[in-house]
SEKEVO-506624 format. One record per residue (C-alpha): residue number from 1; residue in one letter; x, y, z. Coordinates in Angstrom, 2 decimals, padded with zeros to 5 digits. Each point is the difference from the previous one (the first is absolute). Layout:
NUM  A  X  Y  Z
...
% end
This chain:
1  X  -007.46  038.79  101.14
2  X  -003.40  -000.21  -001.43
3  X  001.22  002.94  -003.00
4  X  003.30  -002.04  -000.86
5  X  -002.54  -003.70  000.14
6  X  -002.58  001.82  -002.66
7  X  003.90  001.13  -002.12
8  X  000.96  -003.14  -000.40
9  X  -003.16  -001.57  -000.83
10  X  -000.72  002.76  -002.64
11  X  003.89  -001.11  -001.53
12  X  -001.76  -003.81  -000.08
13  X  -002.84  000.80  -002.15
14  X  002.38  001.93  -002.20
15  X  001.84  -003.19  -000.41
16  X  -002.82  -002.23  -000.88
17  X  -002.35  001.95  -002.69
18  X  003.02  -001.20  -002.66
19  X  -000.24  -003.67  000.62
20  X  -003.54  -000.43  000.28
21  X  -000.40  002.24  -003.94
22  X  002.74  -002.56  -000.85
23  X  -002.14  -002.97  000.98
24  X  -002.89  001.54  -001.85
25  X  001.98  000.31  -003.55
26  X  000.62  -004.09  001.03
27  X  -003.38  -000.41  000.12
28  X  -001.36  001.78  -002.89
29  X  002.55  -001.94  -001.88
30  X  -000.75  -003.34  000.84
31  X  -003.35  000.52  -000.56
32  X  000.38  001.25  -003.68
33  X  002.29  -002.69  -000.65
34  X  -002.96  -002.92  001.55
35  X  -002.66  001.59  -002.06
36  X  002.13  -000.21  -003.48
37  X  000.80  -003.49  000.90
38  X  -003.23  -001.06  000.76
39  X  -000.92  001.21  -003.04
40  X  002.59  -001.91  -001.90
41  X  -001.33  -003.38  001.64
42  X  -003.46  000.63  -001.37
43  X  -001.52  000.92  003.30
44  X  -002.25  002.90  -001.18
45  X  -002.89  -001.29  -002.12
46  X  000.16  003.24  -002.06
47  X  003.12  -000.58  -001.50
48  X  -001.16  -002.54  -001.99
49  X  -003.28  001.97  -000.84
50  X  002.19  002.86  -001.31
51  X  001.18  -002.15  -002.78
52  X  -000.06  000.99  -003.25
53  X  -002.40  -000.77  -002.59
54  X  -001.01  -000.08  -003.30
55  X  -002.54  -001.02  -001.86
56  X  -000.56  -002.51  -002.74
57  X  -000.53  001.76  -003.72
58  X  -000.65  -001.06  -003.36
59  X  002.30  001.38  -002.82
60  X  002.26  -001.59  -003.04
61  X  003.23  -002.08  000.33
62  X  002.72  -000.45  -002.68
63  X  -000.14  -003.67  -001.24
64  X  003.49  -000.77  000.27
65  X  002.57  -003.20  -000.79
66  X  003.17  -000.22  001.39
67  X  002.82  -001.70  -001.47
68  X  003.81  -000.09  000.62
69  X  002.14  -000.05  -002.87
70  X  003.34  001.13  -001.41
71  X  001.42  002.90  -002.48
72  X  001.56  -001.16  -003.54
73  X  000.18  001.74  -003.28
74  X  -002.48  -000.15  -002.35
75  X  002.77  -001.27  -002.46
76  X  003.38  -001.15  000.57
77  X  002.59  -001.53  -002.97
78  X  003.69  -000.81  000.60
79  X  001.63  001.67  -003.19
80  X  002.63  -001.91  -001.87
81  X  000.81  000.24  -003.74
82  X  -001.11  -001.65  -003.01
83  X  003.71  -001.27  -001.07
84  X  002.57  -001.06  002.27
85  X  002.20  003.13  000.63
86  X  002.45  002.45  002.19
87  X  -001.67  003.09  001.26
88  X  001.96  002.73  -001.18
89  X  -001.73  002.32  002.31
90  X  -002.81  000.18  002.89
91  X  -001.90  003.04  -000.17
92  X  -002.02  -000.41  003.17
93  X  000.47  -000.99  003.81
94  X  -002.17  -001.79  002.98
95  X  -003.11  002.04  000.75
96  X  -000.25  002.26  -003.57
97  X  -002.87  000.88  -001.35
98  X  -000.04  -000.72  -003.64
99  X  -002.65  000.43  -002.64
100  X  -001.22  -001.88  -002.85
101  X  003.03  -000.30  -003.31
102  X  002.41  001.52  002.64
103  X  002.94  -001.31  -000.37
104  X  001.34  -002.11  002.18
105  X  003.22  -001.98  -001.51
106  X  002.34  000.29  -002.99
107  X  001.42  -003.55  -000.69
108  X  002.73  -000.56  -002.10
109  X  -000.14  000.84  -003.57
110  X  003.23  000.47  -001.94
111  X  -000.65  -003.34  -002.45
112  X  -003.62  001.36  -000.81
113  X  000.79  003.17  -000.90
114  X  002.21  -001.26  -002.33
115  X  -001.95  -002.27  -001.43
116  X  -003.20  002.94  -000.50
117  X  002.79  001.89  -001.89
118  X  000.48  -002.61  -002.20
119  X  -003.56  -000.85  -000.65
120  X  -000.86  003.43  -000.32
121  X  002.58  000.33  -002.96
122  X  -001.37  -003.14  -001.42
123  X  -003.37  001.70  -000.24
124  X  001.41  002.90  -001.48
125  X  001.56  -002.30  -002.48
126  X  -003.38  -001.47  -000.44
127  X  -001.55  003.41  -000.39
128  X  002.57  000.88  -002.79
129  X  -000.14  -002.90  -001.96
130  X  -003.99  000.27  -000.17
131  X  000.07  003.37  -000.63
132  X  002.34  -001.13  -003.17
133  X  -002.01  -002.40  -001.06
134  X  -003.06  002.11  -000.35
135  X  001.99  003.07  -001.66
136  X  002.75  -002.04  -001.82
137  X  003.26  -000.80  -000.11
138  X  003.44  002.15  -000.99
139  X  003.37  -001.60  -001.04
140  X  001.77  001.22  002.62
141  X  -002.33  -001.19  002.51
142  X  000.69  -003.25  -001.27
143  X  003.65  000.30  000.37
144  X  -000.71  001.33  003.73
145  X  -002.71  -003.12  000.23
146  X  003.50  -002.42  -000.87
147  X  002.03  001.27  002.04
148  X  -002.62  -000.32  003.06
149  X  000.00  -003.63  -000.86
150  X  003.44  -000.30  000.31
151  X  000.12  002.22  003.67
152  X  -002.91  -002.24  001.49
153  X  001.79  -003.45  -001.31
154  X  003.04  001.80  001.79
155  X  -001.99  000.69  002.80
156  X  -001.01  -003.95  000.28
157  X  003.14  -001.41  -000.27
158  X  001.06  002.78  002.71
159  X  -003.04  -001.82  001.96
160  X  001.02  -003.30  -000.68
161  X  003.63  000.86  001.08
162  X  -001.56  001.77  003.17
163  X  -002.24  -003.59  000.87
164  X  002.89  -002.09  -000.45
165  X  002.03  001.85  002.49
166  X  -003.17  -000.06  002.22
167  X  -000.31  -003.79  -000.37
168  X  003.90  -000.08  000.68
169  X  -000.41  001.82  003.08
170  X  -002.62  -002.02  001.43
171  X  001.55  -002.77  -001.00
172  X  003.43  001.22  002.12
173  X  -002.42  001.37  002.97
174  X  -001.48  -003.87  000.14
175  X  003.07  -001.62  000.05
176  X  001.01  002.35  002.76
177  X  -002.95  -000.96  002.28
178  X  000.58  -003.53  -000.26
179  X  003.77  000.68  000.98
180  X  -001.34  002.28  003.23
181  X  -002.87  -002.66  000.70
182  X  002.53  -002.45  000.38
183  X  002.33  002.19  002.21
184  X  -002.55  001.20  002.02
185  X  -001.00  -004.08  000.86
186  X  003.50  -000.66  000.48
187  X  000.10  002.49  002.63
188  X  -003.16  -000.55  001.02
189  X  001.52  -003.94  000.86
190  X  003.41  001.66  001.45
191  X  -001.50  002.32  001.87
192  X  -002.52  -003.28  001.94
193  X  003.87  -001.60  000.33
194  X  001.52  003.08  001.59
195  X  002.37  000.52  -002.86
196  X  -000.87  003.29  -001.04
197  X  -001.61  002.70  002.00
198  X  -004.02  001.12  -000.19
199  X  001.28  003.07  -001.44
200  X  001.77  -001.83  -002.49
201  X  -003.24  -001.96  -001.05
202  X  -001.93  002.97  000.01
203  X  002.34  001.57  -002.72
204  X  -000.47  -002.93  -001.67
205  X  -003.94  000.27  -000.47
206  X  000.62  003.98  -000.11
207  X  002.07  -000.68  -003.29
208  X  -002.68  -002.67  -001.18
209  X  -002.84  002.63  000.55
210  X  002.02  002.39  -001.89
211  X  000.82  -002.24  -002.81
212  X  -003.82  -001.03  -000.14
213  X  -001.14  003.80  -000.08
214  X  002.70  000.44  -002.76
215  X  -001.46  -002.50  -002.22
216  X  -003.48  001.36  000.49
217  X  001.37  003.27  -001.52
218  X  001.47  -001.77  -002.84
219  X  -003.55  -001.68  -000.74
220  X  -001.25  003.40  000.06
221  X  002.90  001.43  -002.27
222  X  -000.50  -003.07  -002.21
223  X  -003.52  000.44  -000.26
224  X  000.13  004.02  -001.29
225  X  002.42  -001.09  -002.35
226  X  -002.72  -002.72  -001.92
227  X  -002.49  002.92  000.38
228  X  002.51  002.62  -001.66
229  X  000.70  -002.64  -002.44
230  X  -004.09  -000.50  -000.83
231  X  -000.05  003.49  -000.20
232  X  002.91  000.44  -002.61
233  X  -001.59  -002.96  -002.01
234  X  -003.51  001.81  -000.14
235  X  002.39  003.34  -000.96
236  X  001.46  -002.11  -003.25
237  X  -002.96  -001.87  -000.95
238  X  -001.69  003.68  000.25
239  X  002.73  001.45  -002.26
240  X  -000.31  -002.74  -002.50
241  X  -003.67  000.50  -000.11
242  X  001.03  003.56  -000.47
243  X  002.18  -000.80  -002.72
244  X  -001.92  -002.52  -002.35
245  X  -003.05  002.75  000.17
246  X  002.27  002.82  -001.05
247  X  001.36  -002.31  -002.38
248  X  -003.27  -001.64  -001.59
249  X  -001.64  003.26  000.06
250  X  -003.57  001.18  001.74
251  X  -002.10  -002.73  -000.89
252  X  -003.58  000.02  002.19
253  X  001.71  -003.54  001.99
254  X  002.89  001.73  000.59
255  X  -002.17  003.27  001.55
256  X  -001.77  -002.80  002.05
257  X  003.39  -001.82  001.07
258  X  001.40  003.61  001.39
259  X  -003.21  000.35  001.80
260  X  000.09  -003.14  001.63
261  X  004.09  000.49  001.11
262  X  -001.12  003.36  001.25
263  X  -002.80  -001.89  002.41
264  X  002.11  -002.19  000.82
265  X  002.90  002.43  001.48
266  X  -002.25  002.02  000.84
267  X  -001.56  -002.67  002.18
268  X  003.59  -000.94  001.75
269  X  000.43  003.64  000.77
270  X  -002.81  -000.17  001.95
271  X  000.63  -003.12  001.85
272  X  003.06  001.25  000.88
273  X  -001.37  003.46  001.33
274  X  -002.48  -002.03  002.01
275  X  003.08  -002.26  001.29
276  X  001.97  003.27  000.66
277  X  -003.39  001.41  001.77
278  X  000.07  -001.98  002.09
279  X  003.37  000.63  001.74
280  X  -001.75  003.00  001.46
281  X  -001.79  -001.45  002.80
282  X  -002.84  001.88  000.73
283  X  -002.95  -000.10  002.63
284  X  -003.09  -001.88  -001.05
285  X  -002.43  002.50  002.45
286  X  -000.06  002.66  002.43
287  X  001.56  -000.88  003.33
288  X  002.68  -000.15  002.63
289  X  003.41  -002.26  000.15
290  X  -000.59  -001.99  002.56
291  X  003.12  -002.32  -000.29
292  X  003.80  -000.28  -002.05
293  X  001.29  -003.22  -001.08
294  X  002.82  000.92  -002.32
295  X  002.65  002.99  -000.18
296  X  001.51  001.11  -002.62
297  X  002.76  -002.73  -002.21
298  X  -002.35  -002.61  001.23
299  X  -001.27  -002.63  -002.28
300  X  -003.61  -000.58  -000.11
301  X  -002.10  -002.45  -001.96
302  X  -003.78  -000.08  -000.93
303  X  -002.86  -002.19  001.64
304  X  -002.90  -000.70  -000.02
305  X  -001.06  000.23  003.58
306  X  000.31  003.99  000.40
307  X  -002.36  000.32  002.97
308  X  001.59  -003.23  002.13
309  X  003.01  000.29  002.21
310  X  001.58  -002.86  -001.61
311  X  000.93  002.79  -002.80
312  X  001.95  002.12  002.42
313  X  003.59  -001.32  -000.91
314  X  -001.04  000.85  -003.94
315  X  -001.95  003.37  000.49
316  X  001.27  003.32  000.37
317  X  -002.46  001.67  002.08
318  X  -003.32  -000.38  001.75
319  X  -003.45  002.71  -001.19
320  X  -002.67  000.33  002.20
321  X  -003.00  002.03  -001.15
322  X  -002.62  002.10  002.38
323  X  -000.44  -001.80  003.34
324  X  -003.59  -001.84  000.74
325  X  -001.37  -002.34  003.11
326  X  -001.18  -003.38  -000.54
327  X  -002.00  -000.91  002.87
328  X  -001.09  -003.65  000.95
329  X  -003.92  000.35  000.60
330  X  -002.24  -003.15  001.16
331  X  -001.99  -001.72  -002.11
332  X  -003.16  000.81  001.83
333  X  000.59  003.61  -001.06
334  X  000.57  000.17  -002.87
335  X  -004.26  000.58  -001.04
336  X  000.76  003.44  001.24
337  X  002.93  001.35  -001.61
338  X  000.22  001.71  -003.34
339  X  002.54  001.68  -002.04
340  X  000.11  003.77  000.10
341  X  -000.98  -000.28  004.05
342  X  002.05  002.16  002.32
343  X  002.74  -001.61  001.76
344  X  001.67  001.48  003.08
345  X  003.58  -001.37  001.27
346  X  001.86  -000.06  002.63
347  X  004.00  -001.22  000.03
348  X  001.60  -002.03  003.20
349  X  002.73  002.48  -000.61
350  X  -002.25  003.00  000.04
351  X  -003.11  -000.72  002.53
352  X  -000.58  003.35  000.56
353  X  -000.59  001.34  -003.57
354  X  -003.03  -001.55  -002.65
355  X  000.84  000.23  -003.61
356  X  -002.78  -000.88  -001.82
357  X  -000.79  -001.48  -004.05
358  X  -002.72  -001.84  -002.10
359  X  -000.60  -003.78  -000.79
360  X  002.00  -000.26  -003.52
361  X  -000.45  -003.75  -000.59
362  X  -001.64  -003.46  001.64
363  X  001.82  -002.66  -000.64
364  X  -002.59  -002.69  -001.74
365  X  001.68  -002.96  001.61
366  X  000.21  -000.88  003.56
367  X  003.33  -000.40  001.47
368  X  000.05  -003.54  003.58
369  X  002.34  000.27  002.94
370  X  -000.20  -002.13  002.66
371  X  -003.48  -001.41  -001.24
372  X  -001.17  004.40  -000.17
373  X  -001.70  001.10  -003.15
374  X  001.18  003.61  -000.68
375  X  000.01  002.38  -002.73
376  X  002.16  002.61  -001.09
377  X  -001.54  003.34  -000.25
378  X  002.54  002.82  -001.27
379  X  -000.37  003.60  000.86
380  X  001.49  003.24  -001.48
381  X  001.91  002.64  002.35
382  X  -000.89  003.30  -000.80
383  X  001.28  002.46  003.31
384  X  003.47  -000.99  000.69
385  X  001.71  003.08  -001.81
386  X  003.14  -000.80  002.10
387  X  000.00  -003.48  -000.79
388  X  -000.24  -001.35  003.42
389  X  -001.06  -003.30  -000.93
390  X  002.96  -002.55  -001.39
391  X  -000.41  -003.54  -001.73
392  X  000.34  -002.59  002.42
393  X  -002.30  001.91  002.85
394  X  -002.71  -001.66  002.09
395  X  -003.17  001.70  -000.18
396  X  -003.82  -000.47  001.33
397  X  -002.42  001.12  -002.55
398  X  -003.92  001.74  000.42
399  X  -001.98  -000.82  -002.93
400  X  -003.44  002.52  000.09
401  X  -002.27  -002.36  -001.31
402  X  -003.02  001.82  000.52
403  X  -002.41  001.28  003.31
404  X  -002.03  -001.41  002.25
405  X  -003.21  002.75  000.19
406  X  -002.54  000.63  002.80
407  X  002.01  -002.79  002.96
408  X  000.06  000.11  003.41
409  X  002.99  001.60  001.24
410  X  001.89  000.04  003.03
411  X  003.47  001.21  001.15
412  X  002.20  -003.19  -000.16
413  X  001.50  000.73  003.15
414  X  -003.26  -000.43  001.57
415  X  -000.35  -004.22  -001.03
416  X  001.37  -002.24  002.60
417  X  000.18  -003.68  000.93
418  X  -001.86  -001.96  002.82
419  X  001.16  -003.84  000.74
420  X  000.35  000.04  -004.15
421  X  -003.12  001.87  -000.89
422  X  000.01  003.61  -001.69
423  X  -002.08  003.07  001.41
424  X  000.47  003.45  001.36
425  X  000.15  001.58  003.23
426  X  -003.82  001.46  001.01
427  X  -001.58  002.14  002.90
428  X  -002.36  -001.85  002.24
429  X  -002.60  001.84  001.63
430  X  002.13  001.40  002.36
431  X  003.00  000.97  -002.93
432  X  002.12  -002.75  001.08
433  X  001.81  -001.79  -002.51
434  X  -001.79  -003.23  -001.32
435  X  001.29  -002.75  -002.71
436  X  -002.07  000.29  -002.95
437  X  000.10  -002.72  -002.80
438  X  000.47  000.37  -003.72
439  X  000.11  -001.10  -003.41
440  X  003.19  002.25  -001.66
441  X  000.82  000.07  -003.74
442  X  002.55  002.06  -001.53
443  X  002.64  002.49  001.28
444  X  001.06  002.41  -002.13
445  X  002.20  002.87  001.75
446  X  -002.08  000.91  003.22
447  X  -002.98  -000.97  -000.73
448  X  -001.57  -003.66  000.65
449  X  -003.15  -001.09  -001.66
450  X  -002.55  -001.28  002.51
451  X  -002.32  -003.19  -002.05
452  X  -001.77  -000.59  002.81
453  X  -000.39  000.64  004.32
454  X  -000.98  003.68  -000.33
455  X  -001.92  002.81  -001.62
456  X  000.56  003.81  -001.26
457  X  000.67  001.99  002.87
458  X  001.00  -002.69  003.16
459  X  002.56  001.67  002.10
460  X  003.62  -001.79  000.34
461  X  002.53  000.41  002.29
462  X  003.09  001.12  -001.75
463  X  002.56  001.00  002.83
464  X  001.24  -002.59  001.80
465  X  003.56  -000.77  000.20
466  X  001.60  -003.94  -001.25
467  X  000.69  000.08  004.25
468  X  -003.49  000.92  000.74
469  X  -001.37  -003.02  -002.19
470  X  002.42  -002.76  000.83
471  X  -001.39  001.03  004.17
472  X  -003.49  -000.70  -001.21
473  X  001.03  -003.01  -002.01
474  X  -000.29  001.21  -003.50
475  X  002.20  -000.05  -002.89
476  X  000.93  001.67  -003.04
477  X  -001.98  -001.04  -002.82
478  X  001.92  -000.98  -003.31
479  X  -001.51  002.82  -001.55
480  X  001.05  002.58  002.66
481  X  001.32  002.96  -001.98
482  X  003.06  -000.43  002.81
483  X  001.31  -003.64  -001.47
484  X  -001.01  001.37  -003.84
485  X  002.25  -000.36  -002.60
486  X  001.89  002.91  -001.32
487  X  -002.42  002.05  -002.24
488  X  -002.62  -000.90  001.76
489  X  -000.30  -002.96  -002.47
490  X  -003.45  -001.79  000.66
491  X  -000.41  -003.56  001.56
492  X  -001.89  -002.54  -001.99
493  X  -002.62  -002.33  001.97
% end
């Protein structure tokens, strides 16, 4: 009995040495966990004297001025032409780059080049007849000299013919527009009655349109034909001049007559070049095509307010040179900046990436919005290879102004605020944390100046968490480097 009692009891204490390890583990366990905990509620004194610290140095800060501003081109001119015209062809698209005299348009020239033709014959003309002036005259040159009378008179009564069929024409094309006017009110008035159809109206002002573009080409036709008929009177009266010289002989007036009909056609031939020059549209400086207003068969027409958008419906295209900021930077700045400073820039649509440029230009007059005095300040941008930046972006510009030499310096993550008062975070005898106040000046990346509060080498706390402050009643300062602008651009107070 007593061998089988000790058995089983043996069996018993097998049973148990498992569940009393397990409630060890349990223990060990909960433990841990209490002691991390308690260390989380601030319990343990040393974990605030295990804070980290720095101290308080002096050393140089940029002097910086932040701005926000916008990209535009340095230039930008809505090209139209100099005479009222069809394009004949467009030699560039949306985005091009284009250089300065590259061509950009050919507008219509068939009547000019006919008319060059003819005034470069008439200075031939001229040439010839001063050349025979000076080395005299041959009988059969003044049979040829006759006979060039009679071609140019038959070339102005050609002309004259040509006008009055112009004149006719117009005359026809007018009468035709009144007719179609009328028709297209009578339809108009049907059409209110419910007589005729919309449609039926609307082919009624079609036709009028069509008639009223017709007559417009007559005008046109009508008006080459008194220009070929100036032109074939200035032919004859040169070929009489011609004439009576051969015919009087080569006195020194008659030298001096030739010269001055030589000038003279010599001087149309040019104005007509330059007329016919200026068909070729061509761009006025190096840059990009930002925008097209016309395609080719349109007709476009000159103005004088290139660079406004009310010339869009009379311009063929839009030229935008190189790409600059214009920032808007207070008045109380602007003591500080310079041109040739550095400029660095940062785009809304890029915030990760700083291009960066030199102040070009300061405007000399201020420009007032909403009762704020501002003033533009235009930078260059010289580091965007891949032409990131577009006209039309938002940007905040850093203008280096200068340094600030031999400050006191501390980390800007280090300033706080107390019930509205600015200070740091300092050990207390027993390296507990303890509200210090401060007099703060700039920021300027991560880096805060200190004017006044402490000296070269206090210690500051520097690791406590936006949690940790808010349970001891603090608050971010403005200046804290974790509410800073992008680029660490510096606070002004």
């Amino acid at each position: 009995m007593l061998k089988e009692k000790l058995q089983t009891g043996g069996g018993v204490a097998r049973k148990s040495a498992p569940r009393v390890l397990v409630l060890l583990i349990v223990a060990v366990v909960f433990a841990v966990a209490g002691y991390f905990a308690y260390q989380q509620l601030g319990g343990s004194p040393k974990s605030e004297k295990a804070q980290i610290t720095t101290r308080v140095q002096r050393g140089s800060m940029d002097l910086t001025i932040s701005a926000s501003g916008t990209v535009k081109p340095e230039h930008e001119v809505k090209i139209s032409p100099k005479v009222t015209g069809l394009i004949r062809r467009l030699l560039v698209s949306q985005g091009q780059k284009v250089k300065r005299g590259e061509l950009i348009a050919l507008m219509d020239d068939s009547n000019l080049i006919g008319q060059v033709e003819a005034a470069r014959s008439a200075l031939n003309l001229a040439d010839a007849n001063y050349d025979k002036a000076v080395n005299g005259n041959r009988p059969q040159e003044i049979a040829e000299a006759e006979a060039q009378v009679r071609k140019s008179e038959d070339g102005v009564r050609f002309a004259n013919q040509a006008v009055n069929r112009a004149k006719a024409l117009v005359k026809s094309r007018e009468a035709e527009l009144v007719r179609d006017k009328t028709n297209a009110m009578r339809m108009k008035q049907l059409a209110q009655e419910g007589a005729v159809s919309d449609q039926d109206r609307l082919n009624a002002v079609t036709v009028e349109n069509v008639s009223q573009i017709s007559l417009e080409q007559a005008r046109q036709e009508l008006q080459q034909a008194v220009a070929g008929l100036a032109q074939t009177r200035a032919d004859l009266d040169t070929s009489k001049q011609r004439f009576s010289l051969l015919q009087a002989g080569s006195r020194e007036e008659d030298v001096r007559a030739a010269q001055h009909a030589r000038e003279q056609a010599r001087g149309q031939l040019k104005y007509l070049e330059s007329q016919l020059n200026d068909t070729r549209i061509k761009a006025p400086f190096d840059g990009i095509i930002s925008q097209e207003y016309a395609e080719e068969g349109s007709i476009v027409t000159p103005t004088t307010s290139a660079a406004t958008d009310s010339a869009t419906s009379s311009s063929i295209v839009s030229l935008a040179s190189r790409l600059e900021v214009i920032a808007y930077v207070s008045e109380t700045d602007m003591g500080h900046l310079k041109t040739g400073q550095p400029t660095r820039i940062v785009a809304n649509a890029y915030p990760d990436q700083e291009f960066h440029g030199k102040v070009t230009l300061i405007a000399p007059a201020a420009v007032v919005t909403q009762n704020v005095t501002t003033f533009e300040v235009h930078s260059s941008i010289e580091d965007d290879p891949e032409e990131h930046l577009m006209s039309g972006m938002n940007v905040n510009a850093e203008f280096l102004a200068g340094k600030l030499e031999n400050v006191l310096i501390v980390p800007t993550v280090c300033v706080i605020s107390e019930k509205g008062k600015t200070g740091v975070l300092v050990p207390d005898a027993e390296g507990n944390p303890k509200f210090h106040p401060i007099k703060a000046g700039r920021t300027a990346g991560s880096d805060t100046r200190v004017i006044s509060g402490l000296k070269e080498g206090d210690l500051v706390l520097t690791s406590l968490s936006k949690e940790e402050l808010a349970k001891r009643g603090y608050q971010e300062s403005n200046n804290s480097g974790r509410g800073m602008r992008r680029m660490g651009m510096p606070r002004r107070h």
